[in-house]
N, C-alpha and C positions, 0 to 999 in steps of 0.2 A: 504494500500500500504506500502513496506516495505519501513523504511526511510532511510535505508544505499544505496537506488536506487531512487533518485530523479527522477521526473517525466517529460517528455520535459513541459507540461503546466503549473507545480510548475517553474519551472527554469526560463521559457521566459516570464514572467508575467513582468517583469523589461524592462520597454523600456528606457533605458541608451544608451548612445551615441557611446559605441562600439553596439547596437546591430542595430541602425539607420546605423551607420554607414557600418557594414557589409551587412545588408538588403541593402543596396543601390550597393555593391559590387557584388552582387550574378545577380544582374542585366546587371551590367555593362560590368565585362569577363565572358569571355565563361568556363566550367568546364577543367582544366587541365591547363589554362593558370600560367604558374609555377611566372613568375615575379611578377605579384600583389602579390602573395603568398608570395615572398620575403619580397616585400616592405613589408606588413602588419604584416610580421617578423621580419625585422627591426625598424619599426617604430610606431607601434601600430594602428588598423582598421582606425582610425577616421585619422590621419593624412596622410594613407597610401590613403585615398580616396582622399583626397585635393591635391595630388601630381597623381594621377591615372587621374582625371578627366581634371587637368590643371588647377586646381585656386588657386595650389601653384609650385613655382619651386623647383625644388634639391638644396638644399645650398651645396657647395664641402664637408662637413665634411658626410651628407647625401649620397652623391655618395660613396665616399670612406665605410662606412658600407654598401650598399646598392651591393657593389662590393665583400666586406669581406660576405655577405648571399648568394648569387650567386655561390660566390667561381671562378666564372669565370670574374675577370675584365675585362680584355682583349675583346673589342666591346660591352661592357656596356651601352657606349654613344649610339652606333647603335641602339642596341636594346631596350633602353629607349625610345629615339625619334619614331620607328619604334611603338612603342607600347601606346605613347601617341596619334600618328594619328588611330591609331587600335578602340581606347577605345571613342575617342573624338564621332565619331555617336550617339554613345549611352550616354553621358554624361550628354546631354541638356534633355535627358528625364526620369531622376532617379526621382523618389516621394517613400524614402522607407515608409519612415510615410502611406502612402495610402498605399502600398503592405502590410504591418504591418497589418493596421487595418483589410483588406481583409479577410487575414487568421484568424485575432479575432475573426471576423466577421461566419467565418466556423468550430471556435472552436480549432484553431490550432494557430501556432504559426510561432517564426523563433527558433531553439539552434544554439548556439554557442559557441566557445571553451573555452570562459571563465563561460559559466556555470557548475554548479556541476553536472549535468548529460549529460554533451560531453559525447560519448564513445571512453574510452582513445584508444581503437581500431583503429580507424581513424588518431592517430599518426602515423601511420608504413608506412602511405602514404606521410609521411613528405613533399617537398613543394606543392606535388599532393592532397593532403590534402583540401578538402572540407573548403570555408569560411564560410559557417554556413549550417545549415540541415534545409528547412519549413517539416511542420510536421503537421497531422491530428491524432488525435486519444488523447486517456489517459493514455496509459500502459505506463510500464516503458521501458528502453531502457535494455534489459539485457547484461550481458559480454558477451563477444565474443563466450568462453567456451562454453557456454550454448546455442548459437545457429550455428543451421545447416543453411547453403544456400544448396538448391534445386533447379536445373534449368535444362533445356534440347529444345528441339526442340518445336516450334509455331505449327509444325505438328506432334504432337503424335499422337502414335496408340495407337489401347485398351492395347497393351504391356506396353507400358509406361505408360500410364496415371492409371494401374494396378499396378503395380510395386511404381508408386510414393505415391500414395493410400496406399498400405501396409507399403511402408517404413517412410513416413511422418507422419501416424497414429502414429507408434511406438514410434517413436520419441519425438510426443507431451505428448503421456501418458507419458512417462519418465520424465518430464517435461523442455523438450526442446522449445526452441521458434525456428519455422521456417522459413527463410527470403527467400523472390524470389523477382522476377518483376514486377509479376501482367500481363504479357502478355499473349495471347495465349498459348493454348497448354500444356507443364509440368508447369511451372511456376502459369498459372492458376489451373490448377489439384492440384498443391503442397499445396496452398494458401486453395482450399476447402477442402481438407485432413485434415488440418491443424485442420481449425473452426470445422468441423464434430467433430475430437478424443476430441476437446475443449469442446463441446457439452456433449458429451457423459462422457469427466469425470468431469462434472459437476459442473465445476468450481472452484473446490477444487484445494487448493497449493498453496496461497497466489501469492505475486506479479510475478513470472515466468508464473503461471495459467491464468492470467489476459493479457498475452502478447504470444497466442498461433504462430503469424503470422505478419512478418514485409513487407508491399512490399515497395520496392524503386521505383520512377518511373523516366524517364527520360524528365519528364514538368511539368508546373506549376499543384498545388492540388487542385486548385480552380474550374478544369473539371477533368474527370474519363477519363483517354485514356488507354486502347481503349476502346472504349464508351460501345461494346456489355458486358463488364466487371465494369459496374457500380455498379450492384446491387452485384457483389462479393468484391470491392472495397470498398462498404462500409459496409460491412461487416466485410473486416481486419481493416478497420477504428474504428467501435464500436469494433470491440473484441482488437485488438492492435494499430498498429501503418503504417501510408502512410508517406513517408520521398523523399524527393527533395530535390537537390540543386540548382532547379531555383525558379526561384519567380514567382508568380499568374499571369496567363497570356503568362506564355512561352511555345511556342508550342515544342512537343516531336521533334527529329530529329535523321539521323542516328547518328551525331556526338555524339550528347547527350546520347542515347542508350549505345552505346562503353563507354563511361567514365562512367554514370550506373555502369555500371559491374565492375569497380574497390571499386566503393562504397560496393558494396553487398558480396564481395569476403573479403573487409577487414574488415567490420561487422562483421562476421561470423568466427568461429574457425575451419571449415572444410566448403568445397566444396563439392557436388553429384552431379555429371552430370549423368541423367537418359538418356537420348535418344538426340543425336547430329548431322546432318547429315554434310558432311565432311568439310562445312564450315560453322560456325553458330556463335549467339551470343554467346554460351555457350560455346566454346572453347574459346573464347575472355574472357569470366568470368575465364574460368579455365587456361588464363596466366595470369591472374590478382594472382589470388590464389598461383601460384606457385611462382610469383614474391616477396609474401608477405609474402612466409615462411606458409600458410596455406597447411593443409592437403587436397589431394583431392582424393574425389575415385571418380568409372565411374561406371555405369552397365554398363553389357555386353548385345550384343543384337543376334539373328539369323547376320549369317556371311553375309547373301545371303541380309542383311535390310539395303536400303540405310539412314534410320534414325536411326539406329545404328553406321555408316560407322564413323564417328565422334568420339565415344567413344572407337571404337577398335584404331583408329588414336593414342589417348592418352593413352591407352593403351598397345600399342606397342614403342611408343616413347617418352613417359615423364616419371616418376619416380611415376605418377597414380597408387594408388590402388585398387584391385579387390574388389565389393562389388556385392556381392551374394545374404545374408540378411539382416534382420533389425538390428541383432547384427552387422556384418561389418558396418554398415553406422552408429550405435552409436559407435564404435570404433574410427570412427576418429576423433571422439573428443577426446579421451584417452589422447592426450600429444598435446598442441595446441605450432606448433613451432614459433620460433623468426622469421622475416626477417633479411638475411644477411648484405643487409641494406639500405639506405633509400630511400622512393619513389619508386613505382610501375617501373613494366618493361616497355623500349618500348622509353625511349631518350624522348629528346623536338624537336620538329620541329623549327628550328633556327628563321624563317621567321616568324612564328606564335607566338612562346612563347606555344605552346600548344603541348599537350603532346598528341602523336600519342598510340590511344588505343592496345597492342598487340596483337598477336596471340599468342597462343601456342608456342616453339620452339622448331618446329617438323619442320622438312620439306618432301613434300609430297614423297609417296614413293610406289613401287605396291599393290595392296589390291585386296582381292577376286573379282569375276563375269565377266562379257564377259568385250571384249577391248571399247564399248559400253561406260559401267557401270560406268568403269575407267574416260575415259573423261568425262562423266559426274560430277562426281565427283571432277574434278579438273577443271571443266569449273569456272571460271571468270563470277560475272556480271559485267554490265559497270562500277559499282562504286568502286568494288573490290581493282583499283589500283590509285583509288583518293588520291593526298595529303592531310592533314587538309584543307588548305585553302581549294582545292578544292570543297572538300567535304562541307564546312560549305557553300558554297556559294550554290552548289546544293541543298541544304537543304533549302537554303532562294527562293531558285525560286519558283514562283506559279506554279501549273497546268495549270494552263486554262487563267486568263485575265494575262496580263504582266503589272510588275508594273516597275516603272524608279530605275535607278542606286543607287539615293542615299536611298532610300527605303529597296535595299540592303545591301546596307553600314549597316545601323542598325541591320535588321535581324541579318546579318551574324558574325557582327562584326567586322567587317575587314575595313582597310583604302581607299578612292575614287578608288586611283593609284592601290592596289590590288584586286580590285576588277573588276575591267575595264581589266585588264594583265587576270585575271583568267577565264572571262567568253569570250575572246578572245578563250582562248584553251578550253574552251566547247565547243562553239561555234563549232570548227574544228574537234572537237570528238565527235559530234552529242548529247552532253545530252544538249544545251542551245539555244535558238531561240530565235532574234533580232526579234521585228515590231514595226517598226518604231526606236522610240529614246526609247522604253522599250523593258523588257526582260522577259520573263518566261521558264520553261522547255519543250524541243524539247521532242514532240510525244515518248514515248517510252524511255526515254532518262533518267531511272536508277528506273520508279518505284515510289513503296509507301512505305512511311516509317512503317520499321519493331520493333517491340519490340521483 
């Protein structure tokens, strides 16, 4: 291995009390919650946890920096207080030391930004910015430069999952490393393209060679979701690298899915969206990318293909590049740009502290096929027009038995009083169903979570 590229399991071998301390963090908020962020930039992991969980207060000189990181004093106080009731569910149940060992225990670990193999890449998302990475596998992490994201629609066609076949090949023989999700569809296609070209050159090229395929996932590494994708999962696991920022035990969710895609977008030094249908995860990656100053190209798909419909979207409305070949899609890596400046696109949700994953900014506009096709494509599902909270609370509902209120609280994250106010307006929008003095999700009421 080369040693100007430290390894995540050379790095995290060191259980030191900023990485206890972060592992207990990664537990505690949800991904995108900007304040902890602050604090732990202010005040260094371990002390930023003592004041996150409540077993220590703000002394004023502490406010006053904790205001100067923010940049926003101005309801500080509010959103302090707001954010200690938020975090407090989940407080009484941290054991990073156990989540630590879990992942030893699977050969993996936790990075974190004070080791020598953070990838400085993850800086650009400044207070959006991951508190640490769990991680399975041995490869190295490579620079940005050097790897492509590839991602597209859970429902490819033989077009796509053709197309990413070809261009993902190419790419690995060059000796690229290519990152996805690991989900259905291109992102799986991408991932076995990947291992196949890896196979076949035979493992020749020192440390890049060794690191054909990164997936990111959006829950804990400790299970393989989605499950029909295990045996390809650990596959990127022995050949590279599985990276989270939750901890062992956290189930996937939409919310988590969308902040996902800011990780995988600032990894990487170019973007390819292969096949998108006109709302998807992958337009969600590809305003990540554009927010970060990352290159992105699209394929182009048949006009008449609603899993194309997506990538002509970005195509006609973002500043997206045409990719044709396997040459265009190594071209965008050619010049890997700056972001303008810091932290992904898409604002904080004031209420949450969390940071609303974007779209693209496109806005919808007429596209080929009958008037039919059209609405179809601009149909809304029920979750479509969920806040964060919202959303993180539909995410904590069961399917089937209904579990009580405060049971919520933890999942979701969120304070008693928001939580009780949010599932109120489910309740009245049909995605939440009261029995009794518990709750679970109403019949039909947003669905199975997507990767």
């Amino acid at each position: 291995m080369n040693p100007s590229h430290p390894t995540p399991t050379s790095a995290s071998a060191r259980p030191d009390g900023a990485r206890v301390a972060r592992a207990a963090l990664t537990r505690l908020v949800e991904p995108g919650d900007e304040l902890p962020a602050h604090a732990v930039a202010a005040f260094g992991p371990e002390r930023a946890l003592a004041l996150l969980t409540g077993r220590a207060a703000l002394h004023p000189a502490e406010r006053d920096l904790l205001a100067e990181h923010t940049g926003a004093p101005d309801g500080l106080a509010r959103r302090w207080s707001a954010g200690l009731q938020r975090w407090a569910p989940r407080a009484a149940h941290l054991d990073p030391e156990r989540d630590l060992v879990a992942l030893h225990r699977l050969g993996g670990g936790l990075l974190i930004p004070e080791d020598d193999a953070w990838p400085a890449a993850l800086e650009d998302l400044g207070e959006s910015a991951p508190l640490g990475l769990w991680f399975r596998g041995t490869g190295a992490l490579p620079a940005a430069g050097r790897t492509l994201a590839v991602v597209g629609s859970r429902e490819a066609t033989a077009y796509g999952r053709a197309v990413t076949r070809q261009f993902v090949g190419h790419a690995v023989r060059a000796g690229l490393c290519v990152v996805s999700g690991g989900a259905y569809g291109i992102d799986g296609a991408a991932h076995r393209a990947a291992l196949d070209a890896a196979q076949e050159r035979g493992g020749a090229g020192g440390a890049e060679a060794s690191a054909p395929t990164m997936a990111v996932l959006a829950g804990g590494l400790d299970r393989f979701y989605p499950a029909g994708h295990e045996e390809l999962l650990r596959d990127v696991m022995e050949a590279g690298l599985l990276l989270s920022e939750m901890p062992p035990g956290a189930s996937p969710t939409r919310h988590r899915f969308l902040q996902r895609n800011r990780l995988i977008a600032a990894l990487s030094g170019a973007v390819l969206v292969v096949e998108a249908r006109w709302r998807s995860g992958a337009q969600n990656t590809a305003g990540h990318a554009m927010g970060l100053g990352r290159e992105l190209g699209v394929v182009p798909g048949p006009v008449t293909a609603p899993s194309s419909a997506g990538c002509h979207r970005l195509l006609k409305e973002t500043p997206a590049r045409l990719v044709m070949d396997e040459d265009d899609a190594l071209a965008l890596l050619d010049g890997v740009r700056r972001p303008a400046g810091r932290g992904a696109p898409g604002g904080t949700a004031a209420d949450t502290g969390t940071s609303r994953a974007p779209e693209p900014s496109v806005a919808p506009t007429s596209a080929p096929g009958t008037r039919g096709e059209r609405r179809q494509r601009h149909a809304e599902r029920p979750t479509d027009a969920l806040t964060v909270e919202e959303l993180l609370v539909v995410d904590a509902l069961p399917l089937r038995s209904a579990v009580p209120v405060d049971r919520l609280t933890v999942t979701a994250g969120l304070a008693l009083p928001t939580v009780l106010a949010v599932l109120s307006r489910l309740q009245r929008a049909g995605l939440a169903e009261r029995v009794e003095d518990r709750w679970r999700r109403a019949p039909g009421g947003g669905g199975t979570v997507e990767g």
